[in-house]
C-alpha positions, 0 to 999 in steps of 0.5 A, spaced: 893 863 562 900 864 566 904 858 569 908 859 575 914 854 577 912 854 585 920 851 586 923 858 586 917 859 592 919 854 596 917 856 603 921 853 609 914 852 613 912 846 609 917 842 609 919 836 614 913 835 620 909 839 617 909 836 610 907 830 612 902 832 617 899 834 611 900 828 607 897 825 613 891 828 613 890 828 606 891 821 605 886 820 611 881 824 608 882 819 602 881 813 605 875 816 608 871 820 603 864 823 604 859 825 600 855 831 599 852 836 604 853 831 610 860 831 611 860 830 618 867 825 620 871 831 615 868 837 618 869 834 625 876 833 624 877 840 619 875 843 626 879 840 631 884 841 627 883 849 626 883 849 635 889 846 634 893 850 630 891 856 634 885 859 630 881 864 634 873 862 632 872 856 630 865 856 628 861 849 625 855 847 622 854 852 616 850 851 611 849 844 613 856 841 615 860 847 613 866 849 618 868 856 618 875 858 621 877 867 622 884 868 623 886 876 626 893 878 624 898 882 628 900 887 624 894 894 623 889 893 618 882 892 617 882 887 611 878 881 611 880 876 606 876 869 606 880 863 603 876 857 600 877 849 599 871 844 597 872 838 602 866 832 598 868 826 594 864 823 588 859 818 588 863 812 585 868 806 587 875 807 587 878 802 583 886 805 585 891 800 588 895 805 592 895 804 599 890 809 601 884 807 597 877 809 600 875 805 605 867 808 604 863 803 598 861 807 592 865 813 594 872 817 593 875 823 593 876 822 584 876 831 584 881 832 589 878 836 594 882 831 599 888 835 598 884 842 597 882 841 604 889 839 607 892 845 603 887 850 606 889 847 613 896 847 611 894 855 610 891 856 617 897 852 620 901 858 618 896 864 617 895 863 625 903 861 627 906 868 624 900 873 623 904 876 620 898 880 616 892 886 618 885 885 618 883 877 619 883 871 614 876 868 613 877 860 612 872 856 608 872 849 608 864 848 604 861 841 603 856 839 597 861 842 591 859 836 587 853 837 585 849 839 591 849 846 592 853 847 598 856 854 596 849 856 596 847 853 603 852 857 606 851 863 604 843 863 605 845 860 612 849 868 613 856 866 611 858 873 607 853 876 613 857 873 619 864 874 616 863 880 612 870 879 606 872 884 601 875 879 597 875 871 597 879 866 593 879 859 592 884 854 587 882 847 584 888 842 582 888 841 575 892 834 572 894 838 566 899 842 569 906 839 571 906 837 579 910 844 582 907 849 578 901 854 578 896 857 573 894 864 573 888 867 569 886 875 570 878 875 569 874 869 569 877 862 569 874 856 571 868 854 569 860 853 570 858 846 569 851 843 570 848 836 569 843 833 566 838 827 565 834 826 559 828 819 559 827 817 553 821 813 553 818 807 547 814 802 548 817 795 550 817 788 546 822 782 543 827 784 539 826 778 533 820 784 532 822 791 532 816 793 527 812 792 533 816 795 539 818 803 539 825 802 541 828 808 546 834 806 545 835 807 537 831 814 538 837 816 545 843 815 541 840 820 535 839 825 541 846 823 543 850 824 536 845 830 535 848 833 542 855 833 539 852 838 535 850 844 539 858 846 541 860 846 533 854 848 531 851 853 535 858 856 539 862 862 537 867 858 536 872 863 540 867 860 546 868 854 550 863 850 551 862 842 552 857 837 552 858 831 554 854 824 555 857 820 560 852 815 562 846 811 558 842 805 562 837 802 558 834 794 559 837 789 563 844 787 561 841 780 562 836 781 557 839 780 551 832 780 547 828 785 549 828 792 548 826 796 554 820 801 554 825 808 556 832 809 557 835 815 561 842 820 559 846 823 564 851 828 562 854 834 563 854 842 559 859 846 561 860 853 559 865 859 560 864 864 566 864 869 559 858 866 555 855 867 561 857 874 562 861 873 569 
């Protein structure tokens, strides 16, 4: 993977009005993040923006609340180049201090797909001020990335169909690189995740006589230690591949003396785009 310092790409159009515009969009999007394929307060505004800065279709409604934008160049040419960002929130609450924190209980834009939406637009207002390309841009602002499918909402609602593109590209913000810089990769890059959700059920009763119960809470945390497993033991090491456990409900936390009849896993696995063989 290549890093690129963006400081040498300063481009003029992005300064000044427009810089904060966007900062203003973004930080509104924060202060109101929605979750999912229902994304109707983004959507909405995602459109009127677009028939503002001038982009020539305007199409909503796409695989739920997806909004599509088309952009024709003035320059010969009939390429189709389709540019994507991600504009859900997660379902967890903000515990941040800035001074646009969400406003929305039990919802925040944790991944980042405030500012990716607000960089898409940043896109659209210049592609549809300067033209200055052949053949159209294909803006995709797609809802439902966080676990719901919306790529694939889209495309079975006509996407590639409707907008026929020969090429299209997307970009994720990353904490692990410096502010100002991009990374670049050839081939596969990001990979595919997918979550899981394990039960473990036993049988209940007082913790002062465990002989008498079948504690799942005993058996969830083998499972969890033996899960650490499968990526040292089970991964080519020159692979990558994660297993993580991130949630473990079990009981009533009030109930110091009981032990529960079942507790639940959730975690995410994670493998690269090449051991998948994309």
């Amino acid at each position: 993977m290549n890093s690129v310092n963006l400081d040498n790409f300063a481009d003029p159009f992005f300064l000044g009005e427009t810089k904060e515009e966007l900062r203003r969009i973004r930080q509104d999007f924060h202060i109101h993040p929605e979750i999912g394929l229902i994304t109707p307060r983004t959507s909405r505004i995602i459109a009127d923006l677009l028939r503002k800065y001038g982009v020539d279709e305007v199409h909503e409604g796409i695989g739920g609340d997806g909004v599509v934008g088309v952009i024709y160049g003035r320059l010969p040419g009939e390429a189709s180049v389709g540019l994507r960002a991600d504009i859900d929130a997660l379902p967890l609450k903000e515990l941040s201090d800035h001074d646009h924190v969400s406003q929305v209980e039990g919802a925040m834009h944790a991944c980042g797909h405030d500012g990716h939406a607000a960089a898409l637009l940043g896109a659209a207002k210049k592609l549809a001020c300067e033209r200055n390309f052949g053949g159209k841009v294909v803006l995709v602002f797609q809802p439902g990335e966080e676990g719901w499918s919306g790529a694939k909402h889209m495309m079975e609602d006509g996407l590639f169909e409707r907008f026929p593109m020969q090429e299209i590209y997307a970009f994720h913000n990353s904490s692990a690189i410096e502010p100002g810089r991009i990374a670049l990769n050839y081939g596969a890059m990001q990979a595919a995740a997918d979550a899981f959700t394990i039960v473990v059920k036993g049988k209940g009763g007082h913790a002062s006589r465990p002989n008498l119960n079948h504690d799942p809470v005993i058996a969830a945390a083998h499972i969890i230690l033996a899960l650490q497993t499968i990526v040292s033991r089970e991964v080519d090491p020159l692979e990558t591949a994660v297993v993580s456990c991130c949630s473990l409900q079990a009981g009533d936390p009030r109930a110091q003396s009981v032990c529960p009849d079942s507790c639940q896993i959730v975690g995410t696995a994670v493998l690269s785009l090449q051991m998948l063989g994309i």
